[in-house]
C-alpha positions, 0 to 999 in steps of 0.5 A: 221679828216676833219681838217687835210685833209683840213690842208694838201690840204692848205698846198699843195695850192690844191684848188680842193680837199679842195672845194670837201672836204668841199662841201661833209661835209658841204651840208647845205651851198650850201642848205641855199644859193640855197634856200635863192637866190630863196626865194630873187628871189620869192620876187622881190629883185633880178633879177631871175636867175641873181646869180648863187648859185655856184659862189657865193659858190665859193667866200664862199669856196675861202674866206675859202680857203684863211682864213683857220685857222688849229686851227679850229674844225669842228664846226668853220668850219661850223660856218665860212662858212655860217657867210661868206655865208650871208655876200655874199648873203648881197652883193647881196640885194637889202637891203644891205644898212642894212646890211652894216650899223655900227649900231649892229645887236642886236640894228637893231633887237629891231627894228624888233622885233617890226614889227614882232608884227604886226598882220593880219585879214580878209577883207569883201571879206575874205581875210587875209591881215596885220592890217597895210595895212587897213590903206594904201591909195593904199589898199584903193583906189585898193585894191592891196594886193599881190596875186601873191607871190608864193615861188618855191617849193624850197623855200616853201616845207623846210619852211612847212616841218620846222613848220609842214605845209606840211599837212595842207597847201594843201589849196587854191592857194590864201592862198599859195599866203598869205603865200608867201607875209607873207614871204616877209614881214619878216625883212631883218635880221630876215629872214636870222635868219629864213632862217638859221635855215630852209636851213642852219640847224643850231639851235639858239644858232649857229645862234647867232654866225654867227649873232654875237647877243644874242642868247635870241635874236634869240630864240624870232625871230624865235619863232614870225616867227613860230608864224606868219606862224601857223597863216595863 
């Protein structure tokens, strides 16, 4: 049904009604684009409040506008619209040069899979910190681990309902801050994998789609992320 009502909204160049017609069926979008800014904006790669989550919606649905295939079923709809919603939210990173790489997605996930390995511990003061960063000069010499990432409630709160943390993680304000750094430690790809599952509500192998890479693929991301969380 949708599909014919944007099909005729096309047809008539009638912008408005085609971007209210897939805004009220497809809330995930503005959902994963509002969260995942924040989540960037938590972690010092963009400048807080700088994008604003509806124009970058607008460029989503303006680009769907013009691309829009009548051959779609509801599900490439959707499929299109959040595949075009991370390639705008790449834009706006600061690790872009990643993303733009001719390199495939699959080849760059080996290598991040491999980083999602690394494990973490406790220091002589008690706190958790990663096995890496034993071995930083800097840990050395201040003792700089980051106690001060905090994510929005609207970053957190879906994440912790999502692995069921919600309960548990009523805990102190420097395991929040544990939790927030583990969170920016996450691969630049692998946490858009993460992020659309949380905020995008999609499952593997709809990620794998958008992602354009093998859903086995996915499936070990988000299970070594999930992994890393319950952990804290």
């Amino acid at each position: 049904m949708i599909i014919k009502l944007l099909k005729a909204h096309k047809q008539k160049e009638d912008f408005y009604a085609f971007y209210k017609k897939i805004e009220t069926h497809v809330p995930e979008v503005r959902e994963f684009i509002s969260r995942s800014l924040k989540a960037a904006e938590n972690e010092g790669k963009l400048d807080r409040g700088y994008y604003d989550p509806q124009g970058i919606l607008d460029e989503v649905y303006l680009a769907v506008f013009s691309e829009f295939d009548s051959e779609w079923d509801e599900k490439a709809l959707r499929y299109y619209l959040l595949k075009i919603a991370v390639d705008k939210l790449d834009e706006k990173k600061v690790l872009e040069a990643t993303v733009s790489t001719p390199v495939s997605t699959g080849d760059l996930l080996n290598e991040e899979l491999s980083r999602l390995k690394e494990d973490f511990t406790t220091d002589g003061d008690g706190d958790l910190i990663l096995n890496t960063e034993l071995d930083d000069i800097s840990y050395k010499q201040e003792k700089r681990y980051r106690h001060d990432i905090y994510m929005d409630e609207i970053v957190e709160n879906p994440i912790l309902e999502k692995l069921k943390l919600d309960d548990a993680f009523q805990l102190s304000a420097r395991r929040r801050a544990f939790f927030g750094y583990l969170y920016s430690t996450i691969p630049q790809i692998s946490k858009t994998i993460f992020e659309l599952q949380v905020f995008g509500n999609q499952s593997a192998p709809e990620i794998s789609l958008i992602m354009d890479t093998e859903e086995e693929k996915i499936r070990r991301v988000l299970k070594m992320i999930t992994e890393r969380f319950k952990r804290v």
